[in-house]
C-alpha positions in Angstrom: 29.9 -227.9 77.4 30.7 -228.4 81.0 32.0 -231.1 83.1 30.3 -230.5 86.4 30.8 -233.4 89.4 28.5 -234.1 91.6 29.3 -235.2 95.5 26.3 -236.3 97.5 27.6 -236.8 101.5 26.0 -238.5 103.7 27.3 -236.7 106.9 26.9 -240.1 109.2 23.3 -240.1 110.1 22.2 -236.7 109.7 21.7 -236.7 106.1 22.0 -240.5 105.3 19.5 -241.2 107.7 16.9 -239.2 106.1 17.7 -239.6 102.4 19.3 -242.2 100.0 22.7 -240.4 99.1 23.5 -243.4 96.1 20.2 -243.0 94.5 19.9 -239.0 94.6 23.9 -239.4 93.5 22.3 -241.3 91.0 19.5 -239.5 90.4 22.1 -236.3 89.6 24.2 -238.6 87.0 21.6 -237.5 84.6 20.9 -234.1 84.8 22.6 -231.4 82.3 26.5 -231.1 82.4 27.2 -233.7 84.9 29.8 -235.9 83.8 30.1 -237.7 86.8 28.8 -238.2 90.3 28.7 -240.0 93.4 28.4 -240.1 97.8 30.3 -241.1 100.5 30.0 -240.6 103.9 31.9 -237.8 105.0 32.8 -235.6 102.5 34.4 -233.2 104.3 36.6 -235.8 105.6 40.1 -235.9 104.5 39.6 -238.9 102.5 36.5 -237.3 101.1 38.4 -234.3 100.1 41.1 -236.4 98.5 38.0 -238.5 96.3 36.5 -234.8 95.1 40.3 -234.4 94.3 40.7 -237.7 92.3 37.2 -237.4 90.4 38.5 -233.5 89.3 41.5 -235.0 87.6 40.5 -238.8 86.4 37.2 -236.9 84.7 38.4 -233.7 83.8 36.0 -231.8 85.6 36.1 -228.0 85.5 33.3 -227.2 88.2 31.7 -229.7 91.3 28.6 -229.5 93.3 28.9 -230.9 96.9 25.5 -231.4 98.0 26.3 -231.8 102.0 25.8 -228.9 104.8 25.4 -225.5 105.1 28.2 -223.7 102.8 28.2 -221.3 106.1 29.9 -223.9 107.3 32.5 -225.9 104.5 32.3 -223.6 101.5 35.8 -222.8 102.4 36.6 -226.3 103.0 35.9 -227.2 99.3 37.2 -224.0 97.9 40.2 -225.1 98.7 39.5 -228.5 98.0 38.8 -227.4 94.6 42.2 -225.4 94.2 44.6 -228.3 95.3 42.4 -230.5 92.3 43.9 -227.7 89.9 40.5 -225.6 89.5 39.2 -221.9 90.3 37.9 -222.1 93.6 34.9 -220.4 92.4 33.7 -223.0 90.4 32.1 -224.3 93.4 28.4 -224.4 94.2 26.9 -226.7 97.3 23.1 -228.0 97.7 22.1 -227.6 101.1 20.4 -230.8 102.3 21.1 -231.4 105.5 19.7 -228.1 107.3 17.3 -227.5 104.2 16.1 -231.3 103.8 17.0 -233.7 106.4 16.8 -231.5 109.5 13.8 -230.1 108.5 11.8 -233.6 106.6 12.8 -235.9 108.9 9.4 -237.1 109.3 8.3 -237.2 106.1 11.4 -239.4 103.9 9.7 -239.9 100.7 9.4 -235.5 100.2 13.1 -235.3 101.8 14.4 -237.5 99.1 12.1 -235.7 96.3 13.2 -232.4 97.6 16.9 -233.6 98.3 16.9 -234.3 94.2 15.7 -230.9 93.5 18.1 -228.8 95.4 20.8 -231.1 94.2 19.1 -230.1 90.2 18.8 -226.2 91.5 22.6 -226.2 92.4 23.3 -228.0 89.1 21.9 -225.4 87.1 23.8 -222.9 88.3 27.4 -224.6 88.5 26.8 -225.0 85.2 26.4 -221.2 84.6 29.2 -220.4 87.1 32.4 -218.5 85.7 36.2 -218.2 87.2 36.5 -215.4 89.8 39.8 -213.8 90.9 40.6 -212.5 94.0 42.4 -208.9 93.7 44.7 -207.4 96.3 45.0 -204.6 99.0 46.9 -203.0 101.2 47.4 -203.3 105.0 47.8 -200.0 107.2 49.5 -202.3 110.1 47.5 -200.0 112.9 44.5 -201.2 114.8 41.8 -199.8 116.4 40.5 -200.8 119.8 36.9 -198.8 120.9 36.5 -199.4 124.7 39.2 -199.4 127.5 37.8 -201.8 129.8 39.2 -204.9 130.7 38.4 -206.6 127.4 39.9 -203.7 125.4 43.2 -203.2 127.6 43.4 -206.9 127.0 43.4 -206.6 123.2 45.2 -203.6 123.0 48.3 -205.4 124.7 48.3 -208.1 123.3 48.0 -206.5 119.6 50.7 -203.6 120.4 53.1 -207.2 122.2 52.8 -208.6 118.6 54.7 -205.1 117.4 51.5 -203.3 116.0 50.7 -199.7 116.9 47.5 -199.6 118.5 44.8 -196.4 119.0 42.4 -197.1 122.2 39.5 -195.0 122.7 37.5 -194.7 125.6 34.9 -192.3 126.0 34.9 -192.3 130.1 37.9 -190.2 131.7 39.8 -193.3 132.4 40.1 -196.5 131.4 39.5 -199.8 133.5 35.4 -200.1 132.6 33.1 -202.0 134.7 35.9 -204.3 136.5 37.8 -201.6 138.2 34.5 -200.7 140.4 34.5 -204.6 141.1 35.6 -205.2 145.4 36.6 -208.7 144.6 36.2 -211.3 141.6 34.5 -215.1 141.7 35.5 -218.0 142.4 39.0 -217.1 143.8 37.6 -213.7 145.7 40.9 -211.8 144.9 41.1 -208.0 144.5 39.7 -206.9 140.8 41.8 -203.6 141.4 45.2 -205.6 142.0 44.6 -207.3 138.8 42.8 -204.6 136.7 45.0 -201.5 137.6 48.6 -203.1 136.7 47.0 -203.6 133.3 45.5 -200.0 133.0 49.4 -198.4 134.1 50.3 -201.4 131.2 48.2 -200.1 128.4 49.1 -196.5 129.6 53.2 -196.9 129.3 53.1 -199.1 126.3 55.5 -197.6 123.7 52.7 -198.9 120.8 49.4 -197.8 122.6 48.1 -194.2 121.8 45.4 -193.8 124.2 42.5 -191.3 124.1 40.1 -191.0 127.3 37.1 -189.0 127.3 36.7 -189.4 123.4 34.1 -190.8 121.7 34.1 -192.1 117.5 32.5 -190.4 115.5 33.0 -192.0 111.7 34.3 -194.8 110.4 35.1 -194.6 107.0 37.1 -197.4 104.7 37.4 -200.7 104.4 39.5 -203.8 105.9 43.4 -202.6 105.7 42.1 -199.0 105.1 40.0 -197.9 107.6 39.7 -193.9 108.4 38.5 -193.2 111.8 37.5 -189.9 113.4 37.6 -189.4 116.7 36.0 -186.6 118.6 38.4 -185.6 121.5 36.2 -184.0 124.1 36.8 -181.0 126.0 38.5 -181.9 129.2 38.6 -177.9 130.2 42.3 -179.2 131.8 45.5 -179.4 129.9 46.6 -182.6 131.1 50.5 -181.9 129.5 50.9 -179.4 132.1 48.8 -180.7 134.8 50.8 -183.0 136.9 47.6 -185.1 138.9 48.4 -182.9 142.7 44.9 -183.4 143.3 44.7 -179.3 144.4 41.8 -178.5 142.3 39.5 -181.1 142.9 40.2 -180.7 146.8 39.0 -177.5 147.2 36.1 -177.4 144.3 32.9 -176.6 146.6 30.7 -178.7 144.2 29.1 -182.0 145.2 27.1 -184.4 142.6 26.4 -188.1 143.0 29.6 -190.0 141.3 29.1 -192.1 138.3 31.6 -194.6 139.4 30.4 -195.3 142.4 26.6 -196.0 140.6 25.4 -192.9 142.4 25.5 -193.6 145.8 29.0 -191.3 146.3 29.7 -188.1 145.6 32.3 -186.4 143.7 33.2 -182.8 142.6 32.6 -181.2 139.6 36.4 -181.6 138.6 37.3 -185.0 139.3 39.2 -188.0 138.8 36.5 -190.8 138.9 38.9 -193.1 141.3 42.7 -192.7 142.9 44.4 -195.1 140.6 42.1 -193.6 137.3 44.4 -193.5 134.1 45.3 -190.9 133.2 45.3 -190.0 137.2 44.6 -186.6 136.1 41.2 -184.4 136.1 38.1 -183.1 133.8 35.8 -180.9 134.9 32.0 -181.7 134.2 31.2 -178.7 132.6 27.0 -179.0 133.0 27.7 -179.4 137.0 30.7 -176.8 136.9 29.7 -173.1 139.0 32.1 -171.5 136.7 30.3 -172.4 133.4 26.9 -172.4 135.3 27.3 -168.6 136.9 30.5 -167.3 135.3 32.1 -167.0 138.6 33.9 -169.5 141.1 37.4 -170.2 139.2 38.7 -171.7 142.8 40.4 -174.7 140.8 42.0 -172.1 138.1 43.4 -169.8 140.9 44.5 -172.6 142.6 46.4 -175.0 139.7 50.2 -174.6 140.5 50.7 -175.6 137.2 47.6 -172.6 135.4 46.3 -176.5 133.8 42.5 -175.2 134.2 41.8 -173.6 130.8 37.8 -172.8 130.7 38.0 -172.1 127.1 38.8 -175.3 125.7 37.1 -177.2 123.0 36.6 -180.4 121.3 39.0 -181.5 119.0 38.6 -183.8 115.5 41.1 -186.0 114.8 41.6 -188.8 112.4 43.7 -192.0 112.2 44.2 -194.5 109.7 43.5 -198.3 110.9 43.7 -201.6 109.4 41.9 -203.3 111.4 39.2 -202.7 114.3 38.1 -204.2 117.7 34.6 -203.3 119.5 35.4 -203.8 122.7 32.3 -201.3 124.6 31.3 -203.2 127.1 28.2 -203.6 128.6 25.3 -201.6 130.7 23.1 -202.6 133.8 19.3 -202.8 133.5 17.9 -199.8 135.0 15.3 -202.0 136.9 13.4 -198.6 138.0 11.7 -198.2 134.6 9.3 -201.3 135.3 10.0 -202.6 138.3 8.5 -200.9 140.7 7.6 -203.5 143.0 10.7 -203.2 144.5 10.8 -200.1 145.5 13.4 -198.5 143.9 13.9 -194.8 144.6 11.5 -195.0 147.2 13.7 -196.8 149.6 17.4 -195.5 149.8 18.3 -199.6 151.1 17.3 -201.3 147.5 20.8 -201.1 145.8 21.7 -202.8 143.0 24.7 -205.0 142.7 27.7 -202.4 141.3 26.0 -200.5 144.0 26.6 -203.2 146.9 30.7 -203.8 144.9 30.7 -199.8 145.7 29.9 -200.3 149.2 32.0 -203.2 150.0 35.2 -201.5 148.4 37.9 -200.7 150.1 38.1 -197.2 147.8 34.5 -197.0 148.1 32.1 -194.2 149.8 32.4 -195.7 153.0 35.9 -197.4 152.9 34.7 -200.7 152.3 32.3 -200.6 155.3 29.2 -202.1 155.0 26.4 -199.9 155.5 23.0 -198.4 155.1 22.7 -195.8 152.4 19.5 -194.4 154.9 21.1 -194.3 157.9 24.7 -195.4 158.1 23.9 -198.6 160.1 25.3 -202.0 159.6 22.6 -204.3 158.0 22.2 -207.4 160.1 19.8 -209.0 157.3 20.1 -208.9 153.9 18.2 -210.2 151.3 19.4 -210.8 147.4 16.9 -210.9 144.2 17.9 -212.3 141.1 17.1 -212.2 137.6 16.1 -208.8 138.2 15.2 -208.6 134.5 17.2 -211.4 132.9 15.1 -214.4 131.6 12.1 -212.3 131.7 9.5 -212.0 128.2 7.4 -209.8 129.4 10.2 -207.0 130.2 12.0 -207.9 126.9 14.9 -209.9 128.0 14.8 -213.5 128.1 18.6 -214.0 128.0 20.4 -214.9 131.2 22.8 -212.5 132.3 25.5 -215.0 133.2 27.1 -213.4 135.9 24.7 -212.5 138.6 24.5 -216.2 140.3 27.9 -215.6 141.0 28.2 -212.5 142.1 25.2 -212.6 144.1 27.1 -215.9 145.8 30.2 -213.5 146.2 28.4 -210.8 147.9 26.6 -213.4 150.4 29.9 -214.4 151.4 31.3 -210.8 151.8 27.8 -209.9 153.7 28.9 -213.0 156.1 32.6 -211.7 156.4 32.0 -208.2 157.0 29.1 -208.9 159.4 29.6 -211.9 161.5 26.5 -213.8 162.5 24.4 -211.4 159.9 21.4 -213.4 158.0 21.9 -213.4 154.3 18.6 -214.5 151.8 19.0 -215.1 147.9 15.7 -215.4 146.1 16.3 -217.0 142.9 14.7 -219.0 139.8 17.7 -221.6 139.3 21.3 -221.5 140.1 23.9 -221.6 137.3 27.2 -222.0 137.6 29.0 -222.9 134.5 32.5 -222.4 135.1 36.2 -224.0 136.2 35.4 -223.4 140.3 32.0 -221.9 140.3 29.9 -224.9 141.4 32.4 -225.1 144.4 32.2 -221.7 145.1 28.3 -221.3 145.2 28.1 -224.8 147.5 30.5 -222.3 149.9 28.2 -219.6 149.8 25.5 -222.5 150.8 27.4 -224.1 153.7 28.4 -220.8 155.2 24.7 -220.1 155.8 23.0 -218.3 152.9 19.7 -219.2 152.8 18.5 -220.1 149.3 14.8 -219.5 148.7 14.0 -221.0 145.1 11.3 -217.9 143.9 9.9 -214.8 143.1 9.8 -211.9 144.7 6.4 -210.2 145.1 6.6 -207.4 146.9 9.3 -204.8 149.2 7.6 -202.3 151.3 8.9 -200.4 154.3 7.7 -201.2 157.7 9.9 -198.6 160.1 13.0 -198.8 160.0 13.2 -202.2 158.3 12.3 -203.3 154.7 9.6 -206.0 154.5 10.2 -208.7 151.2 7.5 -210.8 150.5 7.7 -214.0 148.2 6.8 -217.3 147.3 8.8 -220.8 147.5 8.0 -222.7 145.1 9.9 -225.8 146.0 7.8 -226.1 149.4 4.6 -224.1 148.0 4.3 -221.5 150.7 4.9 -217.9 150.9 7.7 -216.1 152.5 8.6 -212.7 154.2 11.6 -211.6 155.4 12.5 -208.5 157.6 15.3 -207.2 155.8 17.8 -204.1 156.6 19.3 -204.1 153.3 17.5 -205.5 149.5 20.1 -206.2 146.8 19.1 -206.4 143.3 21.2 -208.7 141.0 20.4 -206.5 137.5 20.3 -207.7 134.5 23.3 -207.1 131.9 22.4 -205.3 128.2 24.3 -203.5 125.9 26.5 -200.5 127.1 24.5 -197.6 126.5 25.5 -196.1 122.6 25.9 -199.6 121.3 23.6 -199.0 118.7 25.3 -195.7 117.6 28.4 -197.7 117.7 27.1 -201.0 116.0 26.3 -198.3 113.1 29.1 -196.0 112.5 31.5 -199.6 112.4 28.9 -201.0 109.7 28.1 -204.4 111.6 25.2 -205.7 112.8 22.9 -206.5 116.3 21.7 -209.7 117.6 17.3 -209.4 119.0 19.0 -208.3 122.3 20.9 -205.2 121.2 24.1 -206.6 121.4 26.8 -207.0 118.8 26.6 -209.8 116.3 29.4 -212.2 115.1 30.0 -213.4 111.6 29.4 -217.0 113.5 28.7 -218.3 116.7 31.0 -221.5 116.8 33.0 -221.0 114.4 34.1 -217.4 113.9 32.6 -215.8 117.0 35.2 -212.9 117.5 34.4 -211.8 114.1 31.5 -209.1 112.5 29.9 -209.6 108.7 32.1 -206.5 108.2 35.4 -207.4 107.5 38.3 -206.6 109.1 35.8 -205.5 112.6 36.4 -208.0 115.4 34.5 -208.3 118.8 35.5 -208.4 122.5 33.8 -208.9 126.0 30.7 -208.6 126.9 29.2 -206.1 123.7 29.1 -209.2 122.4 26.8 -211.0 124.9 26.6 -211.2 128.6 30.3 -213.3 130.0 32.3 -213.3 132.9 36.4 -211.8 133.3 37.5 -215.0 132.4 35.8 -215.2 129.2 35.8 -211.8 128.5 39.4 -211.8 128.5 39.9 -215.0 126.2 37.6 -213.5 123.8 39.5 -210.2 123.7 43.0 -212.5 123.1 41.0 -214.1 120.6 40.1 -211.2 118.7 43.8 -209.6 119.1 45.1 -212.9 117.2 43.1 -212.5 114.4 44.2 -208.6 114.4 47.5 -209.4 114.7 46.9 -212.1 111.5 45.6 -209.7 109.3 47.9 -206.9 109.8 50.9 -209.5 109.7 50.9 -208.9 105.7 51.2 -206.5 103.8 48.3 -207.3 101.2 45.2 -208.8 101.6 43.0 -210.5 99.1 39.4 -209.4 98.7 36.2 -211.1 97.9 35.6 -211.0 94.2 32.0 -212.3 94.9 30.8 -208.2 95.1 28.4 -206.5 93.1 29.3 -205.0 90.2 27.6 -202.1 87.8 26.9 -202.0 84.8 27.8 -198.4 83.6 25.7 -198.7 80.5 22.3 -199.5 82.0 22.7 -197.6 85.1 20.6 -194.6 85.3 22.4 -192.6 88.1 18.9 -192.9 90.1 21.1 -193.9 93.6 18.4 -196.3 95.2 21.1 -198.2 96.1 23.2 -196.3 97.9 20.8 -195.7 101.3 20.8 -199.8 100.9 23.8 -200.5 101.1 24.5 -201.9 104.9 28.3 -201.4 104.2 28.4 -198.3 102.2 30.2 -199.7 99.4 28.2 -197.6 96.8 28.5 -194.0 96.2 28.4 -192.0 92.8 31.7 -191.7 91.1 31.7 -189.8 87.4 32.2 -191.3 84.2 32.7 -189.9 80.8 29.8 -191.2 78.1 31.2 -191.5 73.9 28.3 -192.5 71.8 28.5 -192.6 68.5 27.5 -189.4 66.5 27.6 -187.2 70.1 30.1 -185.3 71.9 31.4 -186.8 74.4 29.3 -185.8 78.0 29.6 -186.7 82.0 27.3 -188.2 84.1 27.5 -189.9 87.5 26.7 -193.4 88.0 27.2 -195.8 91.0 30.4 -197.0 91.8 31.4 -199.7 94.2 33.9 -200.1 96.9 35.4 -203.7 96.0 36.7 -203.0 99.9 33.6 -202.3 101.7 31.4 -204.1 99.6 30.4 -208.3 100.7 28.4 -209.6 98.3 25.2 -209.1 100.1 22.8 -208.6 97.1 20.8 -205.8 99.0 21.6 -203.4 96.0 21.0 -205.8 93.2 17.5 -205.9 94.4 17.2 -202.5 94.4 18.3 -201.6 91.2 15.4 -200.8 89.0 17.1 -200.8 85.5 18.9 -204.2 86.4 21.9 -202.6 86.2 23.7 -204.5 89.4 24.6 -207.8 90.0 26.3 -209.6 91.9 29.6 -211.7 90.9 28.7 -215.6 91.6 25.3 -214.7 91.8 24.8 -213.5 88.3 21.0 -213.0 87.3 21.5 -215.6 84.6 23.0 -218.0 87.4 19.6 -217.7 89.3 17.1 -217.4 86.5 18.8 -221.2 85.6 18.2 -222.2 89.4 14.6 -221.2 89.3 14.2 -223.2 86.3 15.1 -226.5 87.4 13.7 -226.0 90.4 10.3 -225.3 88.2 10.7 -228.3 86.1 
């Protein structure tokens, strides 16, 4: 018979204040199994802990229900509550009343406490049922993975290769430094983003425990936590960069022009390129869909001319693999391509709309015009410039309603450069509210203010040309009238979404995407550099819109809990997976496409029934590595032959029926 103990918490107000923890303590005292029972105010508490502790030993219990919070929150708390009492950690099962009663029934006390009683019954029932799990072992292959070489992958990479682990960063563009090295200047402090972005490139370059791809892209991830096999598709630079030395020869003399990538479109580049001087590696590719040579079969000018013979036409892609214990999505984000639906601004049709990157190109000291402030339509210096933000942030009806975080700043940046660069020029910001939540950003804005930006609080109707000026036409909605500018120059603050691929990507590493698109974490407070997929760790903004700042405590964040797990040698696994029962199974594999993890593939057994000769046949097998418990496959199954340890179908038959009593 078991000896199940039952701790009702009050959690100050929040439960206590709804329900009456002695008398559904009280209420629990005489339901099957429960030798003992009781509530106190905090639970979790240290002193709660320590009565759970005292009540396992002076009663002999051998399994406790803690009816308190979410278990997404202290499951693991009384897990290990339970193991200092002596018990299997296991032998745990919580009742959910705060978020599932309290929260939720706070106006109505008299079904709150009914319905408190019943989940408290529900998780009775089933800690009666529960049985001792054991956690099994694995090990670590102390490499990690790092996908993305802007700032918040450099960031992790360094610091995971400074705690002595060998580290493989991928990054699919020809060099690394992502969005921050196209960046003029950063907020609040307005110092050069090159001076403190390229040190940290040439760092992640040199470093003797950093193997770095560029222009690579992943293409499988296969494994689990501590065993991870990834394959990585090396493209075809068409130069062999161990012989070529960076002289800079080829792409001087190539007689092909397209719009740069780098600098969002509005500079030009050849068709073998570095994408900027200090690029790393500072030496070229050649865009092959641009390139005369592969376009015509003639040309050749960069092969004839490569002192080292580095141009090699016929070179192709190569697949490699490398084995990881651990891996960090680090991919960046993308910019709202605004022309899809907004065409009320007029983008495309007038050469002097530019989005922001496009303005940080043009104020750049390494920029098309050599930091120069001018007119993509004529070359002249704009004398009035007008800013628009929100430019599909914290807008339902084009799908985001997020706010991008960083365009009130940097749209407060770029005022002030507009100011320095053009003394006595007239700078407008249309906007919806100001937000500046950071160490320095309030001040900075209020400089932006006092330095003369004017601030026009609403929306932006209409841009249309008039000659050679650009016409805005708004509404202000704190004085109720309508406004039009004469601008030389419209800047569109765009919103921030997922780096284009992030789907692919969120796929092939097994983890999951939030409504926006962008990557999700295992928990927003309390483990929010982490994925449901163990072992896969988040950094920057894939994870949601953030400034540098953040961006780069995020990726340190996620390089300590790298440089944790491959710090031992074994891990332990989750023995709450699903498990098959060979005999039922039917080898009918609805639940392998299930699987979100792909811990279930068909593995071969050999069948010995009595009065037969002995035959093969395939059933499924899981991956105790891969697999988390999720219960996608159980339900799946059609000859019941899955379940799932801790969540046994006898364990939740027994909760339906005391729920049903």
């Amino acid at each position: 018979m078991p000896r199940t103990g039952v701790f009702v918490c009050w959690c100050g107000s929040n439960i206590g204040g709804v329900i009456d923890c002695p008398e559904t303590a009280a209420a629990a005292s005489g339901f099957p199994g429960v030798a003992f029972s009781t509530d106190y105010k905090y639970m979790c508490s240290e002193p709660g802990q320590n009565m759970v502790i005292q009540a396992i030993r002076e009663h002999r219990l051998d399994r406790a229900v803690v009816a308190s919070c979410s278990p997404r929150l202290h499951e693991e708390t009384f897990r290990k509550t339970l193991v200092r009492a002596g018990l299997n950690p296991y032998m745990l099962e919580m009742a959910n009343i705060r978020e599932h009663c309290t929260w939720v029934h706070g106006a109505d006390i008299q079904q709150a406490r009914i319905k408190a009683v019943d989940l408290v019954r529900r998780a009775v029932a089933k800690a009666n049922r529960l049985e001792p799990l054991f956690e099994s072992e694995i090990s670590v292959t102390r490499r990690c993975l790092v996908i993305g070489g802007g700032v918040a992958g450099i960031q992790a990479a360094l610091d995971v290769a400074d705690a002595g682990h060998e580290v493989i960063l991928v990054e699919r563009e020809p060099t690394i430094g992502g969005n921050m090295v196209k960046l003029d200047k950063t907020f609040p402090t307005l110092d050069c983003s090159a001076c403190i972005s390229t040190p940290k490139m040439v760092a992640a370059a040199t470093h003797p425990n950093i193997k770095l791809y560029t222009y690579a892209e992943i293409e499988k991830l296969a494994g689990y936590v501590g065993n991870f096999e990834v394959t990585i598709r090396q493209k075809a630079r068409y130069v062999d960069h161990e012989k070529c030395t960076g002289c800079g020869t080829c792409w001087e003399k190539c007689p092909t022009r397209v719009p740069s990538e780098f600098d969002a479109g509005i500079g030009q580049r050849t068709a073998i390129y570095i994408p900027f001087p200090q690029a790393v590696p500072n030496k070229p590719v050649i865009d092959r869909e641009h390139c005369r040579y592969f376009a015509t079969g003639k040309c050749e000018i960069c092969a004839k001319l490569c002192p080292t013979g580095a141009v090699d036409y016929g070179q192709e892609d190569l697949v490699l693999t490398e084995k990881v214990g651990a891996v960090v999505a680090a991919t960046g984000f993308g910019l709202f391509d605004w022309s899809r639906v907004y065409g009320e601004y007029g983008y495309g049709q007038y050469p002097d709309v530019v989005t922001g990157m496009q303005f940080e190109r043009l104020v750049n000291a390494a920029g098309p015009t050599g930091g120069k402030l001018l007119r993509p339509s004529d070359g002249a210096t704009p004398r009035t410039v007008v800013f628009i933000k929100c430019v599909g942030s914290r807008d339902e009806a084009k799908g985001r309603r997020y706010c991008s975080r960083i365009c009130c700043m940097y749209t407060a940046k770029h005022a002030l450069q507009v100011l320095e660069k053009v003394p006595g020029a007239s700078v407008f910001v249309f906007y919806m509210d100001v937000r500046t939540a950071g160490k320095g950003y309030e001040e900075f804005y209020q400089r932006a203010v006092n330095n003369g930006t004017v601030y026009v609080r609403g929306r932006v109707s209409k841009i249309y040309q008039d000659g050679e000026r650009l016409v805005v036409r708004g509404v202000d909605t704190l004085l109720g009238r309508p406004v039009e500018v004469d601008a030389d120059m419209v800047v569109l603050a765009t919103a921030v979404e997922p780096g284009s691929g992030a789907a692919e990507t969120a796929r092939i590493l097994g983890i999951n995407t939030d409504q926006d698109g962008f990557f999700q974490e295992a928990h927003p407070k309390l483990r929010p550099v982490e994925t449901h997929t163990r072992g896969v760790f988040l950094a920057g903004a894939c994870q949601a819109p953030k400034d540098i700042p953040d961006t780069v405590a995020q990726a340190s964040g996620a390089a300590a809990k790298v440089a944790g797990l491959l710090s031992s040698k074994w891990l332990s696994t989750n023995p709450m997976i699903a498990t098959v029962n060979e005999a039922l199974c039917t080898g009918c594999f609805l639940c392998v496409p299930v699987c979100s993890y792909r811990a279930l593939e068909p593995k071969k057994i050999t069948e010995r029934l009595p009065g037969h000769p002995p035959r093969e046949r395939e059933v499924a097998g899981v991956n105790t590595g891969l697999c988390q418990g999720c219960g996608a496959c159980n339900v799946a199954c059609r000859a019941g032959a899955i379940e799932v340890r801790g969540f046994t179908n006898e364990q939740l038959l027994a909760e339906v029926d005391a729920l049903c009593q």
